[in-house]
N, C-alpha and C positions, 0 to 999 in steps of 0.2 A: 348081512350080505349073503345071499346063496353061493355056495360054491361054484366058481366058472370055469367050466374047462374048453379050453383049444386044444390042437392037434400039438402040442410041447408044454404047456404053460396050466394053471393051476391058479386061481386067484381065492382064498378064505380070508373070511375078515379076521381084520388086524386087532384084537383085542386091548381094551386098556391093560389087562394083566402082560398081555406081550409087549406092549408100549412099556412097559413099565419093566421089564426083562431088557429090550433094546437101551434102557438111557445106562444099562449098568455093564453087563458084559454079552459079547458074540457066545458063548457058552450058554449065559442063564435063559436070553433070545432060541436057543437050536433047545432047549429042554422044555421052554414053554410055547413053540410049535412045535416039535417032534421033526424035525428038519436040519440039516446042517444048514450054515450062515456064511454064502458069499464074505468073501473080505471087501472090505469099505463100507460095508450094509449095516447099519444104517447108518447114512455120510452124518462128520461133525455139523452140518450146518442142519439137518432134518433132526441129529438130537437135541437139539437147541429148543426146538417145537415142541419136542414132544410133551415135556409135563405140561405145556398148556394144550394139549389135543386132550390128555388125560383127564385133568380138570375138566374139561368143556366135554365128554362124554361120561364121566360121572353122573352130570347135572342135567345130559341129552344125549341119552344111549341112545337114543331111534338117530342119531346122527350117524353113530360107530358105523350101522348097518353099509356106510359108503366108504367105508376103510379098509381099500385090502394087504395083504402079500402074494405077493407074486413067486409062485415055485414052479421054479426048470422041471418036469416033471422026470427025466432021465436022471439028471442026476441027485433029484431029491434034495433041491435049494432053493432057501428064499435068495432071490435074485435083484430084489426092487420091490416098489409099492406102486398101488395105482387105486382113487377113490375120486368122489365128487367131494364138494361141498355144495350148500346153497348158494346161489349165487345174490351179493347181497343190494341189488339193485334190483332185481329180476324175481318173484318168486316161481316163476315156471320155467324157471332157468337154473342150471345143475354146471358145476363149474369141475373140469377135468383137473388133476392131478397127477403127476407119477413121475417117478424114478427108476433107473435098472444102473444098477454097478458098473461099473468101465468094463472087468471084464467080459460082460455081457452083451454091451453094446454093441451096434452094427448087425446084427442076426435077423432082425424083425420082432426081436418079441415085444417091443415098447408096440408095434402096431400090430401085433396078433392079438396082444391083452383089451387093446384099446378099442380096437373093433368088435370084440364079446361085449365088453362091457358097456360100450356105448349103445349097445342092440339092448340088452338088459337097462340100461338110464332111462331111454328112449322111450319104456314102458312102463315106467315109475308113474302113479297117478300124480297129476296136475304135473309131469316132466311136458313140457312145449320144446323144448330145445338146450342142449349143451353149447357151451363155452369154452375158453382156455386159452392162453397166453402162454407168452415166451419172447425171450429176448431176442432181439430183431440179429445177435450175431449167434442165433444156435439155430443152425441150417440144419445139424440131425434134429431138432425138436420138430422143427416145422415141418420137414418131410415125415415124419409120424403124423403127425394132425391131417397133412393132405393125404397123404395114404389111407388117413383113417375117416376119411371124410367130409372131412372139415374145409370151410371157405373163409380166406383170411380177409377180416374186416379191414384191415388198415391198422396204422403204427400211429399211436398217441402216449403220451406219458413213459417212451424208454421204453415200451411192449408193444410187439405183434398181437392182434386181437383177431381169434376165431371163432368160429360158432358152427354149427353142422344145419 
């Protein structure tokens, strides 16, 4: 992933070696980006994933390329992640991801980041369109996705379903 910058935010791909600093400690994470490490980043339930994100770009680094973090550019912190995957019904279809820590929330940077990178998705060869869900009770998710462009399909399976 190219680096992406907004007017506060910062997006560099998320390395397996930093995937692999995150599942261990916020210290070994802030040495293998060169960053200090929001508290709760990366939440217990994202380190759960991670050695299988690690594993599965071992095997398909040109995936990693859609893995970022996200850094407050002021204060010099990963703040959250935000990346695609392929969407696995669709292959012209790129499926949104991301997080940003509690203390971070509410500012807009979940939709500063989201609207850089969706600009950059949007020009991926063979990208036709982005996607991305959310539980039908996280009213902040969804006001990111509408902010950031996105038209909600309708609620099927326990998720909100958009697309841009």
């Amino acid at each position: 992933m190219p680096h992406l910058y907004t007017d506060r935010l910062e997006l560099m791909t998320f390395t397996t070696e930093m995937m692999q600093a995150a599942t261990s400690t916020r210290e070994e994470l802030e040495v293998a980006t060169g960053y200090s490490v929001a508290s709760g980043y990366p939440s217990e339930t994202y380190k759960e994933i991670l050695p299988y994100k690690i594993q599965r770009y071992r095997h398909f680094p040109e995936e990693n390329e859609w893995e970022g973090l996200i850094i407050h550019k002021q204060d010099q912190c990963v703040i959250g992640d935000m990346g695609f995957r392929r969407s696995t019904d669709n292959p012209k279809e790129i499926e949104l991801g991301y997080s940003i820590v509690p203390a971070y929330e509410g500012y807009g940077y979940a939709t500063e980041m989201a609207e850089a990178i969706i600009e950059w998705g949007l020009n991926l060869e063979g990208v036709e369109r982005i996607i991305a869900s959310c539980d039908p009770n996280n009213a902040a998710s969804a006001r990111v996705l509408e902010k950031a462009g996105f038209t909600s399909l309708g609620e099927r399976e326990g998720k909100i379903y958009w697309s841009t």
